[in-house]
VEXROLO-919488 format. One record per residue (C-alpha): x, y, z. Coordinates in steps of 0.5 Angstrom, whole numbers. Last residue first. Example, Ala and Ser with C-alpha at 12.3 -4.5 7.8 and 13.67 -1.06 7.14 Angstrom:
<drentis>
c1,c2,c3
27,-2,14
25,-9,16
</drentis>
This chain:
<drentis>
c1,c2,c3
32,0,20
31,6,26
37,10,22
38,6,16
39,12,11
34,12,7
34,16,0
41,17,-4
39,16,-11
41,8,-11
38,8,-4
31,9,-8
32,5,-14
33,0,-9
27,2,-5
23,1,-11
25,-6,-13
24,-9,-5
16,-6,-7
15,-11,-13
7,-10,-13
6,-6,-5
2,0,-7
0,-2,-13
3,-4,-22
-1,-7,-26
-2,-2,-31
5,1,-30
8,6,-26
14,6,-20
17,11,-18
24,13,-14
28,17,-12
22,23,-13
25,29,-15
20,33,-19
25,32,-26
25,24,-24
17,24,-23
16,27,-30
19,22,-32
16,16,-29
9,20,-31
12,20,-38
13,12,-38
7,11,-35
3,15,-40
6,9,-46
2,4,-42
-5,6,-44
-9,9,-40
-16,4,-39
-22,9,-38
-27,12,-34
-27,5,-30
-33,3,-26
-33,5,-19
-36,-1,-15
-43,-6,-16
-40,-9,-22
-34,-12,-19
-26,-10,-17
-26,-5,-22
-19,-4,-24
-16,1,-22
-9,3,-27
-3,4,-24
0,10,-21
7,8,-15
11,15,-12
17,15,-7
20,21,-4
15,24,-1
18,31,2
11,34,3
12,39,-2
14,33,-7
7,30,-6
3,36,-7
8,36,-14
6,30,-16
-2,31,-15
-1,37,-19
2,33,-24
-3,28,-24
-8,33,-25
-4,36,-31
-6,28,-33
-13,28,-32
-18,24,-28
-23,21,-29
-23,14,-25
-17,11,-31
-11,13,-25
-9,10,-18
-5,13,-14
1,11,-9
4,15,-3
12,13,0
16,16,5
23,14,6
26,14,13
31,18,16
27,24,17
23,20,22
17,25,25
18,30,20
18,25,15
11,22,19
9,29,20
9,30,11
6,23,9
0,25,14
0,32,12
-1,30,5
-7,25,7
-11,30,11
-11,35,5
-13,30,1
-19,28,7
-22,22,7
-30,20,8
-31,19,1
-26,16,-3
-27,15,-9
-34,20,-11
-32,26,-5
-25,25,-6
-26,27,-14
-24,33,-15
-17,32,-10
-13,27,-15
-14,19,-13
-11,14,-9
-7,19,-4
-3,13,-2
0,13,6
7,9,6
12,10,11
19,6,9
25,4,13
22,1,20
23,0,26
18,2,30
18,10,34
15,13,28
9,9,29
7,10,35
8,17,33
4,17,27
-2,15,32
0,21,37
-2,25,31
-10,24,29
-12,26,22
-17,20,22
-11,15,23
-10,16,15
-10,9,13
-2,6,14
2,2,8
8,-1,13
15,-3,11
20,-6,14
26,-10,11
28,-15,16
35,-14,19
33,-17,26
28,-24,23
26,-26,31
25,-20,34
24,-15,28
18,-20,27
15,-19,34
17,-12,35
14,-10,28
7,-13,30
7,-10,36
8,-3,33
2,-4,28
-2,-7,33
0,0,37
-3,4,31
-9,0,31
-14,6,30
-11,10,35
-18,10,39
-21,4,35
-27,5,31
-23,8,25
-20,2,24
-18,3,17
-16,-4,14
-9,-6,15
-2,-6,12
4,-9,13
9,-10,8
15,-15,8
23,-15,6
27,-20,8
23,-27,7
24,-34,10
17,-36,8
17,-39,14
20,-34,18
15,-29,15
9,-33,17
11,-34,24
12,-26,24
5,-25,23
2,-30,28
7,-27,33
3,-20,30
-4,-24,30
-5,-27,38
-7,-20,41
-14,-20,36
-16,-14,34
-24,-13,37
-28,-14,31
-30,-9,25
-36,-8,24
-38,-7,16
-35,-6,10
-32,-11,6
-25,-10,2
-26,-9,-6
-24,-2,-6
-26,3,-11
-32,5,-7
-29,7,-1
-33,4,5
-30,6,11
-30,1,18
-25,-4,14
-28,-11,15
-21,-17,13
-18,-16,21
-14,-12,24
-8,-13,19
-8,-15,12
-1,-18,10
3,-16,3
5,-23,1
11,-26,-2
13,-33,-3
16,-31,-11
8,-35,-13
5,-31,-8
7,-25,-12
5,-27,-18
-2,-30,-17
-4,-24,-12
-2,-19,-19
-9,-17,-20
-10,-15,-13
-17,-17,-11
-17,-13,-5
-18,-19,0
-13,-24,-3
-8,-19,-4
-9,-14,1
-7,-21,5
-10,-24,12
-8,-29,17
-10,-35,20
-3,-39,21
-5,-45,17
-10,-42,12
-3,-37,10
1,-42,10
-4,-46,5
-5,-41,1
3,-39,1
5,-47,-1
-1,-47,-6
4,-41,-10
10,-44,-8
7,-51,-12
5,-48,-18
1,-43,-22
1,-36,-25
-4,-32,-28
-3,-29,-34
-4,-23,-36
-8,-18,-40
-8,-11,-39
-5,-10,-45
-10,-13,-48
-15,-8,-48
-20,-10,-42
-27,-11,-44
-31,-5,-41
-36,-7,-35
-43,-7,-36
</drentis>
């Protein structure tokens, strides 16, 4: 049986003509969204400003996380007419800063990192000074996909650790901590221009020196943005949560993350990977990350 919700974590769940305007465009142009898919809790919220995180490659992830809520199972061929699709939905809703994520493809040979590539051509071409970021899986350790990707206009690479390392096996079974710290730590390498991004989840049984320690791990590698929210789980069949961490944790992880030297960090019980994103990245800059480079 699943705990109540404390009341901090509950929320009201906006309406409105924007939100139906964006479910309808995304319906029209047949594209998926983390936020529909992943059960986000902020998806009313986002939808309602007319931004959405778009879900590459289909909605079927190759891997099965049990925190996740994005089906497993296999995946289909990437279909080559999605990136114009993509980049048709972010002129209509006339955005200037947008996410791309995707499932992990673990099936392809660069586990989509030319769809992803694609995709940035195709928005970058018809909205030039648009924002872009991309939250990419771990391309199985591979390299020459972080190099595909290094080579697109972006201004932020994000790859979330999601969880402490004693508990990888239990939530996130098939990654490596390891892996995912090189991954952030090529890319800045790769693109020193840009800003790195990494976002975990807390209430799995962790604990806050833990945390810490996660938090340094990403300062080793140069990560310059930090997300933590609370996990949520999506259904009685995944994860259950250890614990709902009180709101006031957040403000110590925030400043916690200023000493360690991220630009910027974003903590709260809704707050996810890509949840007020743009706002993130001001913060950033205000500190002195991200030149425009490739952007």
């Amino acid at each position: 049986m699943r705990k109540a919700y404390p009341k901090w974590l509950k929320k009201r769940i906006p309406g409105g003509p924007e939100l139906q305007q964006v479910e309808l465009l995304l319906e029209d142009y047949r594209l998926n969204t983390v936020c529909q898919s992943a059960f986000c809790p902020n998806l009313g919220e986002c939808f309602a400003k007319k931004t959405a995180t778009f879900l590459l490659l289909g909605n079927i992830c190759t891997r099965n996380c049990l925190f996740c809520a994005v089906i497993n199972g296999s995946a289909t061929e990437p279909d080559p007419e999605e990136p114009g699709r993509v980049a048709a939905a972010v002129v209509s809703l006339n955005l200037n800063y947008v996410v791309l994520t995707s499932v992990t493809r673990d099936d392809l040979q660069d586990g989509g990192a030319n769809h992803y590539s694609a995709t940035i051509r195709e928005i970058k071409k018809r909205k030039p000074g648009i924002i872009v970021e991309v939250l990419t899986p771990d391309f199985a350790g591979q390299l020459f996909p972080l190099e595909v990707i290094a080579q697109t206009k972006i201004k932020v690479f994000n790859h979330n650790l999601e969880t402490v390392p004693r508990l990888y096996e239990k939530v996130r079974p098939k990654a490596v901590y390891g892996r995912s710290l090189r991954v952030l730590a090529r890319m800045k390498e790769l693109r020193p221009d840009i800003l790195t991004k990494s976002g975990i989840m807390v209430g799995l049984g962790e604990d806050p020196e833990e945390i810490r320690q996660v938090m340094e791990d990403l300062r080793e590698v140069n990560c310059d943005i930090l997300t933590i929210g609370q996990y949520l789980a999506p259904s009685e069949e995944h994860l259950p949560v250890t614990e709902f961490i009180h709101p006031s944790f957040y403000k110590d992880y925030e400043v916690l993350g200023e000493k360690l030297g991220f630009k910027a960090v974003g903590a709260g019980p809704f707050v996810r990977s890509s949840y007020r994103a743009e706002d993130l990245i001001i913060s950033a800059e205000k500190m002195g990350g991200g030149e425009n480079g490739k952007s």
